[in-house]
N, C-alpha and C positions, 0 to 999 in steps of 0.2 A: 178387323178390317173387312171379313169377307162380308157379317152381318151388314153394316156399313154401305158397305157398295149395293150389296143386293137391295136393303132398302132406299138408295139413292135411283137403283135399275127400276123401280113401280113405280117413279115417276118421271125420268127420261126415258127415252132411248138408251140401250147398250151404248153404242158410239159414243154419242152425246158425254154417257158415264163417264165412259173410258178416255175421252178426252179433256173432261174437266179434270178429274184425278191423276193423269198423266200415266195410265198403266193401259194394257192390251184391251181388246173387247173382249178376248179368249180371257182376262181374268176378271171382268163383269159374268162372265157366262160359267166358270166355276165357282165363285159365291154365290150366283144364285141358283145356281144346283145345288150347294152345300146347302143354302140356308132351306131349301124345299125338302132336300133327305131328313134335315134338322126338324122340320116342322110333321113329314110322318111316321117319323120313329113313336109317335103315341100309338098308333094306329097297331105296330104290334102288341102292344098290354090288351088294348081288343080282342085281337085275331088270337091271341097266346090262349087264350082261356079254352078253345079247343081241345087241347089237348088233356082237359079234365078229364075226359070219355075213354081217354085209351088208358088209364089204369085199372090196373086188376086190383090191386089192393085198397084198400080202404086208408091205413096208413099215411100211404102218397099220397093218396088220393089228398088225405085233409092238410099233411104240408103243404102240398102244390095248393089247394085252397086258401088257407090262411097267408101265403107268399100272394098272391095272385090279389085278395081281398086288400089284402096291406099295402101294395103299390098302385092298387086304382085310385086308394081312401088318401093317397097323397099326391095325386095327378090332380089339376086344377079343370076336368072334365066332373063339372057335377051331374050328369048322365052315368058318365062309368060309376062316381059315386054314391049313385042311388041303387045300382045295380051292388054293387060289392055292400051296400047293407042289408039289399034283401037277399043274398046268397049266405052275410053269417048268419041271417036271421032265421035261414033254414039250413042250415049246414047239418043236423042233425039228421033230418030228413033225406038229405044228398048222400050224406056218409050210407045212409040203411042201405039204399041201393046196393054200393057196393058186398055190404054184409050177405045181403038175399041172396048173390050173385056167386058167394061161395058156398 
């Protein structure tokens, strides 16, 4: 329902919404806050991959890689998925870092 409303809200007015459906404007105005947190939860698989830098190990390091490469390669973001082929295609290289580093 809240999907629903929120895309009924992009082309009325709140009000409008909330009076054709028969519910508050305060529950036009939480579905579509829901449905926008819903739409940037990708955005963390982006920002996530930071966190590659602060391992010490090389180990984690390639979980955390292969975990990270494996949910962009199934996000329907074919950017992030051009990106998570060219990091298996170098992961070898990525891993050495860590190695030098010890």
């Amino acid at each position: 329902m809240m999907g629903f409303l929120a895309r009924w809200a992009r082309r009325r007015s709140w009000r409008e919404t909330a009076q054709v459906f028969q519910v508050r404007w305060e529950a036009v105005y939480r579905s579509v806050a829901w449905f926008v947190a819903w739409g940037l939860a990708p955005r963390e698989l982006k920002e996530a991959f930071a966190h590659f830098g602060k391992y010490r190990s090389g180990t984690w390091a390639g979980a955390f890689l292969d975990y990270w490469t494996w949910r962009a390669m199934r996000s329907r973001l074919e950017p992030m998925k051009k990106v998570a082929r060219m990091l298996r295609a170098h992961e070898p290289l990525l891993l050495n870092w860590f190695r030098a580093q010890g």
